[in-house]
N, C-alpha and C positions, 0 to 999 in steps of 0.2 A: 569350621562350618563350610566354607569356600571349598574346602579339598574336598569334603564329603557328595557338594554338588559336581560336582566335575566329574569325581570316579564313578557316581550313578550316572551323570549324564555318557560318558564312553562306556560306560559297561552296558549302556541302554541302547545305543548307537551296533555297542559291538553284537546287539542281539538281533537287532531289530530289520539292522540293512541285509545281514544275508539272509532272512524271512523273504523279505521284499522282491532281491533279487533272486531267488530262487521260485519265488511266485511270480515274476514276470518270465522267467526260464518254462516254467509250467507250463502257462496258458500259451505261451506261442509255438509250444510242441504238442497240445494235447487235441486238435484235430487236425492236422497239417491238409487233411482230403478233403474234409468237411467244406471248400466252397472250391473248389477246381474246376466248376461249372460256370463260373464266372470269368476265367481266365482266358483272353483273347492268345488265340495259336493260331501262326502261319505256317505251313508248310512249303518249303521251294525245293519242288526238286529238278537242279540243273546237269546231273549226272548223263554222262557222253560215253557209249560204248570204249573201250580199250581193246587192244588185241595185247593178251600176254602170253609167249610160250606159246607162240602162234595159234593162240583162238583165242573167239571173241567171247569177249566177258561186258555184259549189258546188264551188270547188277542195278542200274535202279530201274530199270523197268519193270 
């Protein structure tokens, strides 16, 4: 009777966990955009003209 509950309980385990984590897999993919509105963004731009192959190159301007 002891063995009986064991192999339901790992065979119940063995069903049940990749359910679980496959639904926490889900939900944290299924809007990734949905609040990007919320997310605080700094932009720095420190970028200093260069001279290459003698001309100047002032790419972040």
């Amino acid at each position: 009777m002891k063995h009986k509950f064991l192999i339901g309980g790992a065979l119940a385990a063995g069903l049940v966990l990749p359910v679980i984590c496959a639904g926490l897999v889900i939900h944290s993919l299924w809007d990734p955009f949905g609040r990007t509105s919320q997310l605080p963004v700094a932009v720095v731009n420190e970028d200093r003209p260069v001279t290459y192959q003698g001309k100047r190159l002032a790419v972040g301007e």
